[in-house]
C-alpha positions as CSV (number, residue, x, y, z in Angstrom):
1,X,-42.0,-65.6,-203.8
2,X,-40.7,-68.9,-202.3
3,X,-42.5,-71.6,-200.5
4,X,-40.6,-73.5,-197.8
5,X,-39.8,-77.3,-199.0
6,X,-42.0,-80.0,-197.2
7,X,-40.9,-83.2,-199.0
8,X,-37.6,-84.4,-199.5
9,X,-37.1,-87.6,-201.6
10,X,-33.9,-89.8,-201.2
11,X,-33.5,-93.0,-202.9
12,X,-34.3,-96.0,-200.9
13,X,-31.5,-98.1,-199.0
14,X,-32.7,-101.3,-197.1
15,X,-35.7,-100.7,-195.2
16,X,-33.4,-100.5,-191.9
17,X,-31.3,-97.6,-193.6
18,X,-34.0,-95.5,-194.7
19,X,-35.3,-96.0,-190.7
20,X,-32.5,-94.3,-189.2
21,X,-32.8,-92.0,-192.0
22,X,-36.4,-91.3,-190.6
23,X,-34.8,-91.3,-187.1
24,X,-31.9,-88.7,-188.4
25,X,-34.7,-86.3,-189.5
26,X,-36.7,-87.0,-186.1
27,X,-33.0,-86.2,-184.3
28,X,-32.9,-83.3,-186.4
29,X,-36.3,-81.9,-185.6
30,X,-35.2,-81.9,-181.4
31,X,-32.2,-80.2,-182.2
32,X,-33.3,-77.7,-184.2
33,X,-36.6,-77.1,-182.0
34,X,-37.1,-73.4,-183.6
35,X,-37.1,-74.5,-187.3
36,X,-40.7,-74.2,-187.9
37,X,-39.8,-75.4,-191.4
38,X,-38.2,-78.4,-190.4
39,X,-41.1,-79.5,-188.0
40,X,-43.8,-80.2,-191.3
41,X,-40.7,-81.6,-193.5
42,X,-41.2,-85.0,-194.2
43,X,-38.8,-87.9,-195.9
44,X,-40.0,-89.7,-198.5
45,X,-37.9,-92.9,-199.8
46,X,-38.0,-93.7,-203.4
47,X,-38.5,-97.2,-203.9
48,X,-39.3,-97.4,-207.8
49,X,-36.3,-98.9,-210.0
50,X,-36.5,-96.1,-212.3
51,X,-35.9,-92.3,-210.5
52,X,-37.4,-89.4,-211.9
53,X,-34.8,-87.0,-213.4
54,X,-34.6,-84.5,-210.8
55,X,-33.7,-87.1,-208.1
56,X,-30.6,-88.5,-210.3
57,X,-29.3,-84.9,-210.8
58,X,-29.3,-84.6,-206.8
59,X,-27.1,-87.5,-206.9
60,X,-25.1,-86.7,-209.2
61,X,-24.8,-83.0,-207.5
62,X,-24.4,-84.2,-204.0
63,X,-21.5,-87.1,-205.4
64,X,-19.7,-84.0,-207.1
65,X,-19.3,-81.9,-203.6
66,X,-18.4,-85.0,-201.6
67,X,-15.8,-85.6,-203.9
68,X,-14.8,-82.3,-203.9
69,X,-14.6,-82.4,-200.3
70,X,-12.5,-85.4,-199.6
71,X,-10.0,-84.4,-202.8
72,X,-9.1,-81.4,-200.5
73,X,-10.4,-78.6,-203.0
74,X,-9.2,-80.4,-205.9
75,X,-10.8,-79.7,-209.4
76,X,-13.5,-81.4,-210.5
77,X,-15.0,-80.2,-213.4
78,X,-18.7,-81.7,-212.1
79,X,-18.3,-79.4,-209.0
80,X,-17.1,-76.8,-210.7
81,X,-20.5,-77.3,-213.1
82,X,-23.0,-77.8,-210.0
83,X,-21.5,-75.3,-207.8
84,X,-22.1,-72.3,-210.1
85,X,-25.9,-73.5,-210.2
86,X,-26.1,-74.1,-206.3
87,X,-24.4,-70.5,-205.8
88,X,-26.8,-68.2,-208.7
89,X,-30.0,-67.7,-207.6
90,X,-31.9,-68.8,-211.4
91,X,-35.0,-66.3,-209.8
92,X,-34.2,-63.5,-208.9
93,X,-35.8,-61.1,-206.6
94,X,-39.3,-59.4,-208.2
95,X,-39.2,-62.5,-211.3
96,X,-42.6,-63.3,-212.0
97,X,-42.9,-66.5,-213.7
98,X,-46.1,-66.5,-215.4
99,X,-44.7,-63.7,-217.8
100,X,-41.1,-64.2,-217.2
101,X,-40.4,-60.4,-216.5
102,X,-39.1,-58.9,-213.3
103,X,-42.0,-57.7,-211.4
104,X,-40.0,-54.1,-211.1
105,X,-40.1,-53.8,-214.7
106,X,-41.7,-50.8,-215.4
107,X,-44.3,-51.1,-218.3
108,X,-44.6,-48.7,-220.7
């Protein structure tokens, strides 16, 4: 019930950052020569002023654990917030969303 990811999206830099961006994902992809989902992945920089909603909560999500990180585990309520989402799987095995019931849900 999952599809593999094919785009990312990361907010744009100067047109030489989000090169070696390009070129990290490139390194990535001879490293990781087995990833079959890596190989079709592709990087997307968003140039728009404006970023859609889900792109600012990545930000916000990835500036929580780096600073979670480098305060040597100390807590931040943010992490503490985004880490209980990151770790609970909101689908859980056998939901169908169509009808928002478990799929092992027997009906009777």
């Amino acid at each position: 019930m999952r599809r593999a990811c094919t785009m990312l999206v990361c907010r744009s830099q100067s047109a030489e950052t989000d090169r070696l961006y390009l070129k990290d994902l490139d390194q990535c992809r001879a490293q990781m020569a087995g990833a079959t989902w890596l190989r079709d992945m592709q990087l997307q920089a968003w140039t728009d002023p404006v970023e859609p909603l889900p792109l600012e909560l990545a930000q916000l999500a990835a500036a929580s654990v780096m600073r979670h990180v480098l305060a040597d585990g100390d807590r931040d309520p943010v992490f503490d917030a985004v880490s209980t989402k990151l770790t609970n799987d909101p689908f859980p095995r056998g939901w169908v969303a169509k009808t928002g019931r478990s799929s092992s849900r027997k009906r009777g």
